[in-house]
N, C-alpha and C positions, 0 to 999 in steps of 0.2 A: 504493500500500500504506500508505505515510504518513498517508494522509488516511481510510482505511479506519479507522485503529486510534485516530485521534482523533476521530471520528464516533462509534466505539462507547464511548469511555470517558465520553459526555454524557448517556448514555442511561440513569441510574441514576434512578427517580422519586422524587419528593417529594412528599409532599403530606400531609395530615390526619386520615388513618388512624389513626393512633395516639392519637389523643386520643381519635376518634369524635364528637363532644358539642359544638356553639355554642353555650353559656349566655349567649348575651347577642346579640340581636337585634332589629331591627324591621322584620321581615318581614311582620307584620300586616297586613293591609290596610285605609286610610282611619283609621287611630285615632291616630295622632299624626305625625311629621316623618320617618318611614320610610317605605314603600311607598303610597305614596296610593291606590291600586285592586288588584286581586288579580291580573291581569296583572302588574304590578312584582312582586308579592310572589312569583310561579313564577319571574318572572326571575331576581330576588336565588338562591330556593332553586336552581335549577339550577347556576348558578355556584358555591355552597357545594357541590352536590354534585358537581362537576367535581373540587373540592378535596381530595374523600375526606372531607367531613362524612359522618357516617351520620345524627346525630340531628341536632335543633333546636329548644332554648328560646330562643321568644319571648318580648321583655322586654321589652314599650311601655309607655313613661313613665307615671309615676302622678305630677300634681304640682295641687296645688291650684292657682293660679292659671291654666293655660294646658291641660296634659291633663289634663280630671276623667274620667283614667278607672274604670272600677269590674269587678268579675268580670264582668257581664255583659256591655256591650262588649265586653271582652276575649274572653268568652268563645262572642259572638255573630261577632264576627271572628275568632277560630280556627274556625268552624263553617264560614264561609263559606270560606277558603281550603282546608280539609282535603277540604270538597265538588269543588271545584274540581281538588284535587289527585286526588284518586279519580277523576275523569270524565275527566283527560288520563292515567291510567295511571303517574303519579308516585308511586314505591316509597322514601317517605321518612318516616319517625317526627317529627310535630312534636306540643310543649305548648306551653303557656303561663306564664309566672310574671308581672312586672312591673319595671320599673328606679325605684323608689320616687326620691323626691326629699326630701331633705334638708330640708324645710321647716318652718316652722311650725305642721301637723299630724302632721310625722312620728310623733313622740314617740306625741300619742294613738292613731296608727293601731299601731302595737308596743303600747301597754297594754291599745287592745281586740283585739288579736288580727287585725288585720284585714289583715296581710302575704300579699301572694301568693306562694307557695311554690316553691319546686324541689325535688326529688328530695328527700332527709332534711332536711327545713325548712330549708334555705337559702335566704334574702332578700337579695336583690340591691338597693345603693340607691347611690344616689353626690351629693356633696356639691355646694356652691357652686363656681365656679370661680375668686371674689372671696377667701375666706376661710373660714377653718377655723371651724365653729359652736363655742361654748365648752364644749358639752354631750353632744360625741360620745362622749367616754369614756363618761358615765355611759345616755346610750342604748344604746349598745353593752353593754354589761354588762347592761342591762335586757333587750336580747332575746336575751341568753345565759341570763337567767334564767328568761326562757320559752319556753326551748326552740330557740329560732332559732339558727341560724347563718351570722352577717350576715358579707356578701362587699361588700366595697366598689369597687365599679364604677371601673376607670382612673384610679388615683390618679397615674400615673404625668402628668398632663394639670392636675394640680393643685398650682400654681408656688407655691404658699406650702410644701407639704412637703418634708419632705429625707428622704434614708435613714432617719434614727433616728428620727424621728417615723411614718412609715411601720413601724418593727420594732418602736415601741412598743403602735399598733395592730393590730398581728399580737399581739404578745404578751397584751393586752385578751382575745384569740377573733377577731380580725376579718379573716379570707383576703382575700385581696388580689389581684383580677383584671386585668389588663392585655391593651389592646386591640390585637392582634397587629399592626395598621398603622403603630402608635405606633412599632418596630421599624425602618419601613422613612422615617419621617421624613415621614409623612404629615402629623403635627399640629405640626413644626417642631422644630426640633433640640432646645430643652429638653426636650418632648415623646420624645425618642429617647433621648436622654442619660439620663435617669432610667430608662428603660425598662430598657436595659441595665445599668445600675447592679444594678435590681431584681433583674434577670437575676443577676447576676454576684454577689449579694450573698444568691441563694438566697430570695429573699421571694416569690417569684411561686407563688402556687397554682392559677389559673385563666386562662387564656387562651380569649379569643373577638374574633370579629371585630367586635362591634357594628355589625353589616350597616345600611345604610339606603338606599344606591342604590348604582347600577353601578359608581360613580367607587369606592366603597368596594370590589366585589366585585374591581376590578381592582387595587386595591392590596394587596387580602387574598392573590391569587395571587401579585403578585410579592414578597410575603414569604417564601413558602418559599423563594425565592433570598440570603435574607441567613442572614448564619450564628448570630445570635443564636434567629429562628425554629429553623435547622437544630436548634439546640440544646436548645431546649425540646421540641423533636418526637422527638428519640432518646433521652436518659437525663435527663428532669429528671420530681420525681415531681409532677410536676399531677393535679389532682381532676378536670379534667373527665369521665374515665373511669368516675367514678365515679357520675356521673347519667345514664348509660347502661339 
């Protein structure tokens, strides 16, 4: 009987419902260091949706030296996975946006316009992992002025910031995304510690997995066994719901 009644008290689920929404992935297939063939890319998606993902923006690197990618790759490899997924009976919403890079084009890609989008223009881009550019503030305020609204990719991975530098770019406009593995000690204890900080400190607006292989899909699920995931999954207000 004893072991009857601790059997049933483990059987409560978990998982990703409540957000619905990955903004941040590279599930693509063959366009940058994610899913190299479309075979990976249904792998990765199945296990998101094991999780209780409903949607799925794909966010494969834009970075002028290494991925030149542009709308139409991007948007020639959304065509071929969604094929893909239609012909195996896979009942899952994917787009496309971009995880832009910080570089020395940045700037003019934000003056001509040339950001790939999410839901109400939100641009997803993330920085160096060497040092803070000098001129994020005033980028950032520049695609607040046209319209954008720039989400800054796993800052919690980027050992030169602290808290208050972090709530100063929030305060700029700039949401602040954190990579749900980062949680479970994936990318190494500083990596976690700041996570939770962020957690704890109310800064976090979006959570996603930044999917790119198995070894990530397996550490995506054992997040919802840590209580900081628990916590953002039941009363913290995250956006991702809102690119639904």
């Amino acid at each position: 009987m004893f072991s009857f009644f601790k059997k049933k008290d483990t059987l409560t689920p978990v998982n990703y419902e409540s957000i619905a929404v990955d903004m941040h992935s590279h599930v693509l297939p063959g366009i940058d260091d994610g899913a190299q063939d479309v075979g990976q890319s249904i792998d990765l998606i199945i296990r998101m949706m094991e999780s209780g993902i409903k949607k799925i923006i794909a966010t494969p690197h834009v970075m002028a030296d290494y991925y030149r990618n542009t709308p139409e790759t991007i948007g020639n490899a959304l065509a071929i996975l969604k094929t893909e997924l239609k012909r195996q009976l896979i009942d899952v919403e994917i787009e496309a946006a971009a995880e832009h890079y910080f570089d020395e084009t940045f700037e003019a890609r934000v003056n001509e316009h040339k950001l790939l989008t999410m839901g109400d223009n939100y641009a997803l881009f993330e920085l160096s992992f060497i040092s803070l550019p000098m001129n994020v503030i005033g980028v950032i305020q520049r695609m607040r002025e046209l319209g954008y609204k720039p989400i800054l990719a796993h800052p919690e991975r980027y050992s030169y910031l602290d808290i208050e530098q972090l709530k100063n770019l929030r305060d700029w406009g700039c949401d602040l995304q954190i990579n749900t593995i980062s949680l479970t000690g994936y990318y190494g204890k500083d990596a976690k510690k700041m996570a939770e900080a962020m957690v704890d400190n109310e800064i976090v607006d979006f959570m996603s997995s930044d999917m790119h292989h198995l070894r990530h899909a397996s550490a995506f699920r054992k997040a919802l066994d840590t209580p900081y995931v628990q916590r953002l999954l039941q009363d913290y207000p995250l956006k991702n719901i809102l690119l639904k």
